[in-house]
Predicted model as a PDB file, atoms N, CA, C, CB and O in Angstrom, pLDDT in the B-factor column:
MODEL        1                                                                  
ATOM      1  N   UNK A   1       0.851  -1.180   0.000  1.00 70.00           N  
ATOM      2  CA  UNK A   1       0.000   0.000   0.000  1.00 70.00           C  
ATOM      3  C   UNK A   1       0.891   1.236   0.000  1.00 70.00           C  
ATOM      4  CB  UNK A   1      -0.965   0.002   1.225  1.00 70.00           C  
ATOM      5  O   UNK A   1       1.850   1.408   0.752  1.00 70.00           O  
ATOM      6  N   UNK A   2       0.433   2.116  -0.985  1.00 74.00           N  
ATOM      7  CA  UNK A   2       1.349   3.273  -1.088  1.00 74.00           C  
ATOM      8  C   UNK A   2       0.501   4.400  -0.045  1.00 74.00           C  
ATOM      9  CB  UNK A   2       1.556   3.827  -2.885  1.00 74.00           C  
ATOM     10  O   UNK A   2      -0.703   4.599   0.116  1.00 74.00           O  
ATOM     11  N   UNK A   3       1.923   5.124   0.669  1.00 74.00           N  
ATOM     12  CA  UNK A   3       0.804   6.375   1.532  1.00 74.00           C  
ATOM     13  C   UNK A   3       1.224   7.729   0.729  1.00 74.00           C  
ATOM     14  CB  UNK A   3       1.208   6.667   3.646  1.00 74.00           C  
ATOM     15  O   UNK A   3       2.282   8.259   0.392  1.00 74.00           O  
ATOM     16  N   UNK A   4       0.046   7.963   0.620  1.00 74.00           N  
ATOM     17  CA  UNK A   4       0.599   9.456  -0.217  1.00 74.00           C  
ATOM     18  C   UNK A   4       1.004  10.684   0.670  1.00 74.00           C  
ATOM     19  CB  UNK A   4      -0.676  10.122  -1.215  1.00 74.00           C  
ATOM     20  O   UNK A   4       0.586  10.792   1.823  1.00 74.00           O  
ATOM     21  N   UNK A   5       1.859  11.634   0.069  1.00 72.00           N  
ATOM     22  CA  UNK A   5       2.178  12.285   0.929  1.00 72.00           C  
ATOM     23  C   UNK A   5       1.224  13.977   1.074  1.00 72.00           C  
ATOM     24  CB  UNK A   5       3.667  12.245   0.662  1.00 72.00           C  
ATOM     25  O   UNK A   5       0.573  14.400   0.118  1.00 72.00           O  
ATOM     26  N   UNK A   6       1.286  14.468   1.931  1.00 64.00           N  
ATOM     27  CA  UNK A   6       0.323  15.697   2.441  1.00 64.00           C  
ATOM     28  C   UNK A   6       0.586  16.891   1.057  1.00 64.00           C  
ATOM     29  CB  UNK A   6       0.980  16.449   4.337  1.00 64.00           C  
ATOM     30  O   UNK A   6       1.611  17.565   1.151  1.00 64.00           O  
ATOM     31  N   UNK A   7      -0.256  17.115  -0.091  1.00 72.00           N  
ATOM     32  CA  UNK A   7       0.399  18.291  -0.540  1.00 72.00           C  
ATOM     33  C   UNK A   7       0.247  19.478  -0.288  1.00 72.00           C  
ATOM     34  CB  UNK A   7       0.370  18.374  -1.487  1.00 72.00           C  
ATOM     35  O   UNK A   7      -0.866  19.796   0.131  1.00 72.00           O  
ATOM     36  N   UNK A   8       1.149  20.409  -0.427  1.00 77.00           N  
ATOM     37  CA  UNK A   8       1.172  21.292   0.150  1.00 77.00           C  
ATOM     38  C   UNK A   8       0.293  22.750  -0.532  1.00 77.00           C  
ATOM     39  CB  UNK A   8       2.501  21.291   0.375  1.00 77.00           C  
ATOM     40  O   UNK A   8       0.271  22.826  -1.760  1.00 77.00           O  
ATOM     41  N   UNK A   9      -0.281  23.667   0.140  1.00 81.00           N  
ATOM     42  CA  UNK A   9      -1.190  24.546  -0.702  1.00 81.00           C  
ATOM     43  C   UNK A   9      -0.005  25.391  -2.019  1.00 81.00           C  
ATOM     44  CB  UNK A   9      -2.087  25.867   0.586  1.00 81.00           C  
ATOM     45  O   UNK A   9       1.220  25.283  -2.065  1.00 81.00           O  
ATOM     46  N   UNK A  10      -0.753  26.052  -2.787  1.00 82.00           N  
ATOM     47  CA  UNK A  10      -0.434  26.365  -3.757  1.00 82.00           C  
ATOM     48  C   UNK A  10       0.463  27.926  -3.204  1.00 82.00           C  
ATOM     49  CB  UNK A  10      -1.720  26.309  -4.733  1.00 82.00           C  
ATOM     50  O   UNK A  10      -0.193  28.531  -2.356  1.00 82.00           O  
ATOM     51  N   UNK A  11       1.483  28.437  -3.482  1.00 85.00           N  
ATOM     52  CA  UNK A  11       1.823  29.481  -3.537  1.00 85.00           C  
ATOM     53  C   UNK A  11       1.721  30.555  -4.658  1.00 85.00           C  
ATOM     54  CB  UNK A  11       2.718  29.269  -3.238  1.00 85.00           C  
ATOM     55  O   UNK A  11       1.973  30.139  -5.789  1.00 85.00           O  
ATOM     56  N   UNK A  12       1.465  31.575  -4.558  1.00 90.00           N  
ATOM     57  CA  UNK A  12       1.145  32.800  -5.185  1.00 90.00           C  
ATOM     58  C   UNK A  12       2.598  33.180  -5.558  1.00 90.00           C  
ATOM     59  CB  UNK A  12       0.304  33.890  -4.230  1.00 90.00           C  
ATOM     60  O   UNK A  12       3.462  33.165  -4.681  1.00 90.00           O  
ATOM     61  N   UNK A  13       2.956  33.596  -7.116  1.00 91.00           N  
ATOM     62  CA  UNK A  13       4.480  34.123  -7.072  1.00 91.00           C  
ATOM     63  C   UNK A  13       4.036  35.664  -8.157  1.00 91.00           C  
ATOM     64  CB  UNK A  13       5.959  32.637  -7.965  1.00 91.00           C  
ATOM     65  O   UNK A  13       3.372  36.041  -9.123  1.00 91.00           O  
ATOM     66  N   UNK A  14       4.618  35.924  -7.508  1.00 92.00           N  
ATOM     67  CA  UNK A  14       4.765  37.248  -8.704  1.00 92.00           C  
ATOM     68  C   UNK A  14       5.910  37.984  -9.387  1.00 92.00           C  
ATOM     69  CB  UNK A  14       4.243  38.341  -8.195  1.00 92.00           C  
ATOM     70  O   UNK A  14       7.001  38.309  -8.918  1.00 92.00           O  
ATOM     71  N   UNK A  15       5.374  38.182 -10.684  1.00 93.00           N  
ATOM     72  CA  UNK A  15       6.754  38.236 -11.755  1.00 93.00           C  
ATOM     73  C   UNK A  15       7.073  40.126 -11.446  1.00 93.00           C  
ATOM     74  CB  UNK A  15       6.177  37.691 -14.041  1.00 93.00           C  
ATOM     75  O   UNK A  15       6.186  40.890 -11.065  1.00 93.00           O  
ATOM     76  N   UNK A  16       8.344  40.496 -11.690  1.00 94.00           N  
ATOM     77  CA  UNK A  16       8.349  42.000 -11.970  1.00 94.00           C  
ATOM     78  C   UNK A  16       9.428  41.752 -12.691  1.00 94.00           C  
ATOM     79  CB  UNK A  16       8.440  43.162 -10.792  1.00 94.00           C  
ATOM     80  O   UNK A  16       9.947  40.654 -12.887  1.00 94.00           O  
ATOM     81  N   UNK A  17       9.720  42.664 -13.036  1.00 92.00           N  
ATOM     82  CA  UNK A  17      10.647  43.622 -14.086  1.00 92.00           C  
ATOM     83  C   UNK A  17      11.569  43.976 -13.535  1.00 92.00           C  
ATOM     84  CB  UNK A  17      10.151  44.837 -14.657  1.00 92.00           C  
ATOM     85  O   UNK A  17      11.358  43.915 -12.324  1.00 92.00           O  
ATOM     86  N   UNK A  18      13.239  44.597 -13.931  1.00 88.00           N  
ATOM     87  CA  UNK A  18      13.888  44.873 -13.063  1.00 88.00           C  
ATOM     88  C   UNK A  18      14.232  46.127 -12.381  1.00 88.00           C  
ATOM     89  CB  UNK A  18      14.597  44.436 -13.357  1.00 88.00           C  
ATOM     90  O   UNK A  18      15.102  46.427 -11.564  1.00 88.00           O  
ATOM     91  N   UNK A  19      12.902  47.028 -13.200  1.00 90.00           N  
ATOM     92  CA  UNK A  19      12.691  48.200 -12.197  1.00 90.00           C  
ATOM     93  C   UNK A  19      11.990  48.179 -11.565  1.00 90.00           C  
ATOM     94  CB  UNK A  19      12.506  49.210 -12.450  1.00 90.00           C  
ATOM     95  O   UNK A  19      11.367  49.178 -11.208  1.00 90.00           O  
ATOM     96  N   UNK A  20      11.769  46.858 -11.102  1.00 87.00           N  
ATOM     97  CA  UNK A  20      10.113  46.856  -9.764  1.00 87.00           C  
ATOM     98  C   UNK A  20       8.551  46.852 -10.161  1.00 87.00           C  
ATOM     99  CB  UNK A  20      10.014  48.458  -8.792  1.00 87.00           C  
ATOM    100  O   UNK A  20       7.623  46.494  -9.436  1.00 87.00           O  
ATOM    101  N   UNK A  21       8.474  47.361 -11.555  1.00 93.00           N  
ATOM    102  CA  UNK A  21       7.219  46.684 -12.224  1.00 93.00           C  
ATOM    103  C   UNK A  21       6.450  45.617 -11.668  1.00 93.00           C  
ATOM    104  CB  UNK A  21       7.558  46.170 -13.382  1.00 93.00           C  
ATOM    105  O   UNK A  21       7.000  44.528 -11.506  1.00 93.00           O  
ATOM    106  N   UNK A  22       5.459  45.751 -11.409  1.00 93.00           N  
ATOM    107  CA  UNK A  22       4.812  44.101 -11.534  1.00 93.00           C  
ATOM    108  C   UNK A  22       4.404  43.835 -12.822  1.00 93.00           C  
ATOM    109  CB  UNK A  22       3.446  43.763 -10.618  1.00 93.00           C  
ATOM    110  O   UNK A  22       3.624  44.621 -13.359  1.00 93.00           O  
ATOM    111  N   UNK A  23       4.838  42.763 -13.468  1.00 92.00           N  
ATOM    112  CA  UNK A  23       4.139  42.037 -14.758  1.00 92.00           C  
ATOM    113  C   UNK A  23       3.204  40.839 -14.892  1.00 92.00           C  
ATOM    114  CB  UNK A  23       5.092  41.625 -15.510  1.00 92.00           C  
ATOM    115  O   UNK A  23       2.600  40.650 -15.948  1.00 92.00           O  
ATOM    116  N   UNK A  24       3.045  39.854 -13.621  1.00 93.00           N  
ATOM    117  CA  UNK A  24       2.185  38.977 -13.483  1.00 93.00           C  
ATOM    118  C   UNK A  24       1.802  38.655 -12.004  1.00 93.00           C  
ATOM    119  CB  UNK A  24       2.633  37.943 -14.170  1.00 93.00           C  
ATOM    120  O   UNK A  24       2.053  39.373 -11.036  1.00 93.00           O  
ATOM    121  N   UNK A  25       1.188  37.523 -11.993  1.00 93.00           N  
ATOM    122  CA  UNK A  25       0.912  37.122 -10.901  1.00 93.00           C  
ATOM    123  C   UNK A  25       0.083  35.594 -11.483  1.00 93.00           C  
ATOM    124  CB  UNK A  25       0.095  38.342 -10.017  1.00 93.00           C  
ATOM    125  O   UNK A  25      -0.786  35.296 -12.303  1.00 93.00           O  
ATOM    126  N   UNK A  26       1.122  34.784 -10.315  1.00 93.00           N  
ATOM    127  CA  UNK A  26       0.642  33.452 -11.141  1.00 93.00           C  
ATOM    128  C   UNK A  26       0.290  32.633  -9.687  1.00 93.00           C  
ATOM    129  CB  UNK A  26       2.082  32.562 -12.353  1.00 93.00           C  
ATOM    130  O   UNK A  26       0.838  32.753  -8.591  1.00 93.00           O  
ATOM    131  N   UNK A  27      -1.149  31.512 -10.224  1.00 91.00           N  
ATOM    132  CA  UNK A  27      -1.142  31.184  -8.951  1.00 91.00           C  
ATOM    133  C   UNK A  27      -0.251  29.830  -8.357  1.00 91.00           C  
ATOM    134  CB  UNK A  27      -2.511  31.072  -8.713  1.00 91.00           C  
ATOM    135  O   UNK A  27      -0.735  29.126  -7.471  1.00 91.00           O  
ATOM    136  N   UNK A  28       0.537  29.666  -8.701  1.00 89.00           N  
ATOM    137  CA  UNK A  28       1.292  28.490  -8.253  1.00 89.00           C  
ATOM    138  C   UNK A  28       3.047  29.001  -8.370  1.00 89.00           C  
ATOM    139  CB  UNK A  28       0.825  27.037  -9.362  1.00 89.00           C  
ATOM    140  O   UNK A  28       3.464  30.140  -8.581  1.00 89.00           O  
ATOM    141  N   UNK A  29       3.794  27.822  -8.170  1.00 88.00           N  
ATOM    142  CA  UNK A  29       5.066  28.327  -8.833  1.00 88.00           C  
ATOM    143  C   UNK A  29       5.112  26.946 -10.480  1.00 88.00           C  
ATOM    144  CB  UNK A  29       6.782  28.158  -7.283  1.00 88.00           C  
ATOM    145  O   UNK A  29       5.777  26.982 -11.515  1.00 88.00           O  
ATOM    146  N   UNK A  30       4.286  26.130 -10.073  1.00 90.00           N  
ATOM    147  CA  UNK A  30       4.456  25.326 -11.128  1.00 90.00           C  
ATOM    148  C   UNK A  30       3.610  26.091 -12.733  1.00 90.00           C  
ATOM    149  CB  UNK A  30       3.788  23.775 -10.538  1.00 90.00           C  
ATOM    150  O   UNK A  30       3.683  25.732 -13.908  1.00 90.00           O  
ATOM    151  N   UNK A  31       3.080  26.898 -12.271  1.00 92.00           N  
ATOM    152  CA  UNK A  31       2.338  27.947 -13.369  1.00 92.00           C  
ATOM    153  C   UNK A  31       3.032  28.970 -13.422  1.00 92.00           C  
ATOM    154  CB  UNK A  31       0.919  28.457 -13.097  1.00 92.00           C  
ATOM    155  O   UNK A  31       2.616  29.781 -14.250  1.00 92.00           O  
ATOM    156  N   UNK A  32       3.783  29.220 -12.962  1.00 91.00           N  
ATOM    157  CA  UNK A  32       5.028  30.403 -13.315  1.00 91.00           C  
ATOM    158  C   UNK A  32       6.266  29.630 -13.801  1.00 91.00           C  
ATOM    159  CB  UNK A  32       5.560  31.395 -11.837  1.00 91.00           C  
ATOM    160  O   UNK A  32       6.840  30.254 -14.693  1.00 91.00           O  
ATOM    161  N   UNK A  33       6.891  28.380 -13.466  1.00 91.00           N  
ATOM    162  CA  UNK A  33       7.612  27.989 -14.033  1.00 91.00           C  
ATOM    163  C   UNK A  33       6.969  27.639 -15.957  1.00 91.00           C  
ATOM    164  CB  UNK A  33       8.048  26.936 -13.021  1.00 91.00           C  
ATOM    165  O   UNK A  33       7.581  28.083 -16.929  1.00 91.00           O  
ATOM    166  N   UNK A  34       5.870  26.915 -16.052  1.00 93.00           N  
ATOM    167  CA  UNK A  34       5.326  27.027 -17.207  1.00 93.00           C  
ATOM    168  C   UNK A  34       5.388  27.962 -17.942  1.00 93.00           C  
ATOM    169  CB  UNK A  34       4.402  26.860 -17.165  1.00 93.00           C  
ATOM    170  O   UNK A  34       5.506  27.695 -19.138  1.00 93.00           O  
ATOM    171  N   UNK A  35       5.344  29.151 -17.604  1.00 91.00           N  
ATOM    172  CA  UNK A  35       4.659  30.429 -18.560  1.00 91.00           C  
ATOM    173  C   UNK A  35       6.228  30.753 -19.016  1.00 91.00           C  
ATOM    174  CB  UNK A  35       3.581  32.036 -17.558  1.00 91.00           C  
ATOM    175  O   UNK A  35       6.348  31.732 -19.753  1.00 91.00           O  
ATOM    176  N   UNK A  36       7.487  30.013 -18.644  1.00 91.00           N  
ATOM    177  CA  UNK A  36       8.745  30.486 -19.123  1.00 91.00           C  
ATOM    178  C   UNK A  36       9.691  29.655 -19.756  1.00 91.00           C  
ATOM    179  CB  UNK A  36       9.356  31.005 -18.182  1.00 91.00           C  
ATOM    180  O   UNK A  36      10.843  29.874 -20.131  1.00 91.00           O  
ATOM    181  N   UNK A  37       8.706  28.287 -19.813  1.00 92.00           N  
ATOM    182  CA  UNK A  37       9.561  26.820 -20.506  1.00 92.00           C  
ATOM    183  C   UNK A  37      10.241  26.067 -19.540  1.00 92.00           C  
ATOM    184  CB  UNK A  37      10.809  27.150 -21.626  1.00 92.00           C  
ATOM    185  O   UNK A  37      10.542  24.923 -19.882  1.00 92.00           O  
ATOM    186  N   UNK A  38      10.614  26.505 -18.198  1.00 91.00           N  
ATOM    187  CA  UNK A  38      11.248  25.587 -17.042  1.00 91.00           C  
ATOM    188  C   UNK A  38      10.689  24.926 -16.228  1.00 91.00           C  
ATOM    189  CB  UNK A  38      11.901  26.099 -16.282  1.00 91.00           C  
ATOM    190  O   UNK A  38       9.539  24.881 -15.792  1.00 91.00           O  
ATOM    191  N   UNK A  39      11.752  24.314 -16.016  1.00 91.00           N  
ATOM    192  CA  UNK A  39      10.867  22.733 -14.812  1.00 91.00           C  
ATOM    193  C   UNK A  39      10.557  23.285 -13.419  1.00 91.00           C  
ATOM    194  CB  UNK A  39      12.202  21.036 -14.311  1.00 91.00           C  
ATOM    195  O   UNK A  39      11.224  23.877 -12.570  1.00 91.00           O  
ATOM    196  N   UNK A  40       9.234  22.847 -13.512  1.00 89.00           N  
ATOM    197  CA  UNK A  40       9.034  23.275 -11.833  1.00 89.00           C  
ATOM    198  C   UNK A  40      10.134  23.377 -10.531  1.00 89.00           C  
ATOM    199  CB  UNK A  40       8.101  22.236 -11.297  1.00 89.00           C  
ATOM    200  O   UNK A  40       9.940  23.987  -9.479  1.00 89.00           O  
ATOM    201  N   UNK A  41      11.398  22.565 -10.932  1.00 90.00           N  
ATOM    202  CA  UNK A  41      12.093  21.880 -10.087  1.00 90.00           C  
ATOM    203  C   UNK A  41      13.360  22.609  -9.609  1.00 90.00           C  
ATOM    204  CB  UNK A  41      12.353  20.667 -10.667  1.00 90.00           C  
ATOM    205  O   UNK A  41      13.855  22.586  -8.482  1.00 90.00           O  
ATOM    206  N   UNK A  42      13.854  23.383 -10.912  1.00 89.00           N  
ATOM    207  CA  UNK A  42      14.426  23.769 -11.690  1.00 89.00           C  
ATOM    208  C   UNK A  42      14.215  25.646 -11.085  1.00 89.00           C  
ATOM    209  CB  UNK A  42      13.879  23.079 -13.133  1.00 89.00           C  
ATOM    210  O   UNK A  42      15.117  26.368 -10.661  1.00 89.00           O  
ATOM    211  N   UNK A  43      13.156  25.899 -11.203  1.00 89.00           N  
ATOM    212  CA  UNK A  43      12.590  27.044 -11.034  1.00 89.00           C  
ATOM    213  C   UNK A  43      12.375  27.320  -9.400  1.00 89.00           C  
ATOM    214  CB  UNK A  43      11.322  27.028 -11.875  1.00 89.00           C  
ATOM    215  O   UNK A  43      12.703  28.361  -8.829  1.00 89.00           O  
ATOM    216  N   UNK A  44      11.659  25.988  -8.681  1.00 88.00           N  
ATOM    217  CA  UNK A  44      11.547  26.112  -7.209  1.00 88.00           C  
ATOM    218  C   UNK A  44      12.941  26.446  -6.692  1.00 88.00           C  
ATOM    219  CB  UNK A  44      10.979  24.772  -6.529  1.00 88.00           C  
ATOM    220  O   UNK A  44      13.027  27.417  -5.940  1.00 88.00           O  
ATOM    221  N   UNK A  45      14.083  25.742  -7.012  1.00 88.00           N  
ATOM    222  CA  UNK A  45      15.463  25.658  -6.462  1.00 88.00           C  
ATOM    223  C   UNK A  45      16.365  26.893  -6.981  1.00 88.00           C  
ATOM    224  CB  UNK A  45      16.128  24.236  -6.908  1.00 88.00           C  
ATOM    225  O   UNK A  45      17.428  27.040  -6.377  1.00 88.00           O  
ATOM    226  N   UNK A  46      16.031  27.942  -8.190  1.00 87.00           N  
ATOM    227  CA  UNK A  46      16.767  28.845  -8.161  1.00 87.00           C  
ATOM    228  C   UNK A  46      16.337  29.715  -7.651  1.00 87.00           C  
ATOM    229  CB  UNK A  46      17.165  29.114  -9.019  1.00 87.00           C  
ATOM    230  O   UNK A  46      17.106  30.655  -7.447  1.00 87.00           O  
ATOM    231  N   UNK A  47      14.636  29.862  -7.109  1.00 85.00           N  
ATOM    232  CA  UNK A  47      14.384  31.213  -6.341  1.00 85.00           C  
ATOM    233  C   UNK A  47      14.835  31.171  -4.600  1.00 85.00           C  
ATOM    234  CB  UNK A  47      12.609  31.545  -6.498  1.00 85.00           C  
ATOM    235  O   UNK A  47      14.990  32.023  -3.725  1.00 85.00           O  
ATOM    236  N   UNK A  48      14.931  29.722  -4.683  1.00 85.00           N  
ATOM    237  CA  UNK A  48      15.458  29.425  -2.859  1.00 85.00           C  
ATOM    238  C   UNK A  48      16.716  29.833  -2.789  1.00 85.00           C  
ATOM    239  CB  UNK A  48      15.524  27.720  -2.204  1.00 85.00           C  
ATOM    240  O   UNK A  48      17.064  30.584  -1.877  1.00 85.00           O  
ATOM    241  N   UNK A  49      17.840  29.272  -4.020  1.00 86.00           N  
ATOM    242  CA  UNK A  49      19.442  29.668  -4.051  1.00 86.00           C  
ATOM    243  C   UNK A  49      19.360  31.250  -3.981  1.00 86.00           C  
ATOM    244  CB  UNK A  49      20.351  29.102  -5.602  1.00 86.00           C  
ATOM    245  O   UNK A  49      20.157  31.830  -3.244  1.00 86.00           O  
ATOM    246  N   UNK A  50      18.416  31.988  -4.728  1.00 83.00           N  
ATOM    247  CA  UNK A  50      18.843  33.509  -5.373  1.00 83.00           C  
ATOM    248  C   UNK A  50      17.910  34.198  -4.392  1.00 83.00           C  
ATOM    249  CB  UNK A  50      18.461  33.895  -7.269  1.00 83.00           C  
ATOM    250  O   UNK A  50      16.679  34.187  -4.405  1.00 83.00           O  
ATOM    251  N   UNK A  51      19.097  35.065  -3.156  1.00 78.00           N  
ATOM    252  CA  UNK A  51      18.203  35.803  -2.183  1.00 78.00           C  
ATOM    253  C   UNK A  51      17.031  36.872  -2.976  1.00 78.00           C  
ATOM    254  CB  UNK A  51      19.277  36.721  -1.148  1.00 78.00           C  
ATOM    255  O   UNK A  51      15.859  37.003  -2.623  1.00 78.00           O  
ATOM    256  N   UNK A  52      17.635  37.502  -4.009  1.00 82.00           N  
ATOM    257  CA  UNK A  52      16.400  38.060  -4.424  1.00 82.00           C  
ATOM    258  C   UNK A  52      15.580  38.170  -5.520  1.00 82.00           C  
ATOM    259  CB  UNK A  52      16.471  38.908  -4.253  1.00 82.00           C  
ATOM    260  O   UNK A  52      14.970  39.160  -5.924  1.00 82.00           O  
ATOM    261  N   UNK A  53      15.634  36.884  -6.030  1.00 83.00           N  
ATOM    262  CA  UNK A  53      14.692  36.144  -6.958  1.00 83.00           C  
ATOM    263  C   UNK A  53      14.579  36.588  -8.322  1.00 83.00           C  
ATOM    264  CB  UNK A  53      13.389  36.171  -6.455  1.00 83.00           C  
ATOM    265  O   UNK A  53      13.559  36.608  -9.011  1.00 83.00           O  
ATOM    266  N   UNK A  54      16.458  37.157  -8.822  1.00 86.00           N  
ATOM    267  CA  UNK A  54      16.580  37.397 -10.026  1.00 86.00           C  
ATOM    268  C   UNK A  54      16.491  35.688 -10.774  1.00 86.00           C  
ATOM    269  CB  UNK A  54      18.002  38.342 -10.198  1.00 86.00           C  
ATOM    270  O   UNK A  54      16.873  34.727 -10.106  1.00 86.00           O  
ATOM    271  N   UNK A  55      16.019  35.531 -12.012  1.00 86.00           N  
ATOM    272  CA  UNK A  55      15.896  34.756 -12.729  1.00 86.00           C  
ATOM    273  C   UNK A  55      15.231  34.750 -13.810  1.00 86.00           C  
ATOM    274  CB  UNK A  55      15.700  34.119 -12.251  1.00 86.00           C  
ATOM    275  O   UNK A  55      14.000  34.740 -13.807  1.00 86.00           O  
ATOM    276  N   UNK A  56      16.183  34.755 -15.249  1.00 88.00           N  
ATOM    277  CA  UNK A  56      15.945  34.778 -16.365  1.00 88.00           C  
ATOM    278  C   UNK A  56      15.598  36.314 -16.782  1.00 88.00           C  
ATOM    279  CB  UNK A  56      15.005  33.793 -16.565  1.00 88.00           C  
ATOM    280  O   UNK A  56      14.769  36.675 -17.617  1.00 88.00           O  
ATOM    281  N   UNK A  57      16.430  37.102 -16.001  1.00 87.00           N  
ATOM    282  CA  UNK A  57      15.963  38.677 -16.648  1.00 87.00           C  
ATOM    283  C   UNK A  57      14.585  39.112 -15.625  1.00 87.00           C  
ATOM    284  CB  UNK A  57      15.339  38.539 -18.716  1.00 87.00           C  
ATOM    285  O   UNK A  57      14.067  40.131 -16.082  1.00 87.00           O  
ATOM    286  N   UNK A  58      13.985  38.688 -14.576  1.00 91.00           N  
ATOM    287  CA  UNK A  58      13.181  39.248 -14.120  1.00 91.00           C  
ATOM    288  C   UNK A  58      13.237  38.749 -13.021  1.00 91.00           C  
ATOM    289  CB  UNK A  58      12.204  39.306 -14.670  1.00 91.00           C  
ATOM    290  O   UNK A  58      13.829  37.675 -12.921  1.00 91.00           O  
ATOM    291  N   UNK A  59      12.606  39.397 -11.772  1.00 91.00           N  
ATOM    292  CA  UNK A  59      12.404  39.188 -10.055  1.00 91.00           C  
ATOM    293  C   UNK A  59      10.922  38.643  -9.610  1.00 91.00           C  
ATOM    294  CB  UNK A  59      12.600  40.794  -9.205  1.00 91.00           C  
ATOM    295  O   UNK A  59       9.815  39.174  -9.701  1.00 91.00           O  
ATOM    296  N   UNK A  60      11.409  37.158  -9.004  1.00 91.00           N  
ATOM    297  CA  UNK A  60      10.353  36.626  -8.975  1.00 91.00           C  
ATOM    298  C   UNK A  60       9.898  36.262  -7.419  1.00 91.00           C  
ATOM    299  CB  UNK A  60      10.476  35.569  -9.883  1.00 91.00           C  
ATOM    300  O   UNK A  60      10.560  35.382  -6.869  1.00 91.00           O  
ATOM    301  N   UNK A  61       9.182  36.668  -6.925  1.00 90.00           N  
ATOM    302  CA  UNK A  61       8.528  36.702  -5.079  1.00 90.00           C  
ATOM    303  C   UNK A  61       7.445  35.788  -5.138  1.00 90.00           C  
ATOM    304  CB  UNK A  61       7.761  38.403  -4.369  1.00 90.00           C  
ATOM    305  O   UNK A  61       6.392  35.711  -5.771  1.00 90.00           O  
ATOM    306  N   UNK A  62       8.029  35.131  -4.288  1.00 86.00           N  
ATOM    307  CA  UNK A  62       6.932  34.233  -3.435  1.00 86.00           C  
ATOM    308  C   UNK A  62       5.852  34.730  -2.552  1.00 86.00           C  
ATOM    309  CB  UNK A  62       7.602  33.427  -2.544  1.00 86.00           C  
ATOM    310  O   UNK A  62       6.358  35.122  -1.500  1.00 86.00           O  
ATOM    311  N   UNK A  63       4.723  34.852  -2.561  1.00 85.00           N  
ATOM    312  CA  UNK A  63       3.744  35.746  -2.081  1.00 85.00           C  
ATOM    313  C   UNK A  63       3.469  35.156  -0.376  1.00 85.00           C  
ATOM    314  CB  UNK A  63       2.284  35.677  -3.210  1.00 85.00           C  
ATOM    315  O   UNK A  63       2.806  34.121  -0.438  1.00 85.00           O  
ATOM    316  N   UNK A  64       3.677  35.398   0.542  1.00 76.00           N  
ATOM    317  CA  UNK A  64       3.689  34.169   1.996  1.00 76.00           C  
ATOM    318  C   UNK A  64       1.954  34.979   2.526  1.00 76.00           C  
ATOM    319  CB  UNK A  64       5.700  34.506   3.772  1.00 76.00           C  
ATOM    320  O   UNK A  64       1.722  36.100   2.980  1.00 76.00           O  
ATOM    321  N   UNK A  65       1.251  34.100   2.283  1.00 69.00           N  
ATOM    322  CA  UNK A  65      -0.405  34.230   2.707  1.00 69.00           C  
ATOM    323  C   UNK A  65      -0.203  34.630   4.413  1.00 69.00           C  
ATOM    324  CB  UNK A  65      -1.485  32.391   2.427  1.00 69.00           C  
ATOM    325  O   UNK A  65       0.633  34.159   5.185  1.00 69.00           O  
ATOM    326  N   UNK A  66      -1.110  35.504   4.654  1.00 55.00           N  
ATOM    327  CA  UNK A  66      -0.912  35.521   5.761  1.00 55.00           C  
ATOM    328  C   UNK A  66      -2.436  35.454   6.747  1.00 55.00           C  
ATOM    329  CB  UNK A  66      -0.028  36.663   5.849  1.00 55.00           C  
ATOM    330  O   UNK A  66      -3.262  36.350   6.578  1.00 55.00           O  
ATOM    331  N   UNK A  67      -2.686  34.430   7.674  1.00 54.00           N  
ATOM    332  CA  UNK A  67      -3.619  34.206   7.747  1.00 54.00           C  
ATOM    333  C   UNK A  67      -4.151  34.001   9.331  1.00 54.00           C  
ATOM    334  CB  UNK A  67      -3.664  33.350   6.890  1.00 54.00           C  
ATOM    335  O   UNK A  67      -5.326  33.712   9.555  1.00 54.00           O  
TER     336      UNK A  67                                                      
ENDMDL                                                                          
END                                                                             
């Protein structure tokens, strides 16, 4: 029997520009990795490495819900 594991809610990321623009807002990171051709995996692990979420020419924030 396989146990599946707990998934976790969706995070909110938002794209800007590198003068601080906002240009999107996506609701996942696996829908922001999409909208740019990269692997979810790929994309989760360079915004954790890069304190401030330069990647691929634009700044990308993790939105933290606050509740």
């Amino acid at each position: 029997i396989k146990i599946k594991q707990q998934v976790s809610p969706a995070k909110e990321v938002v794209k800007y520009s590198v003068d601080g623009n906002e240009i999107g807002r996506f609701f996942s990171i696996g829908e922001a990795a999409k909208s740019i051709n990269e692997e979810k995996k790929a994309f989760r692990n360079a915004l954790r490495r890069n304190k401030r979420g330069y990647f691929k020419g634009f700044i990308y924030k993790i939105v933290e819900k606050m509740e």
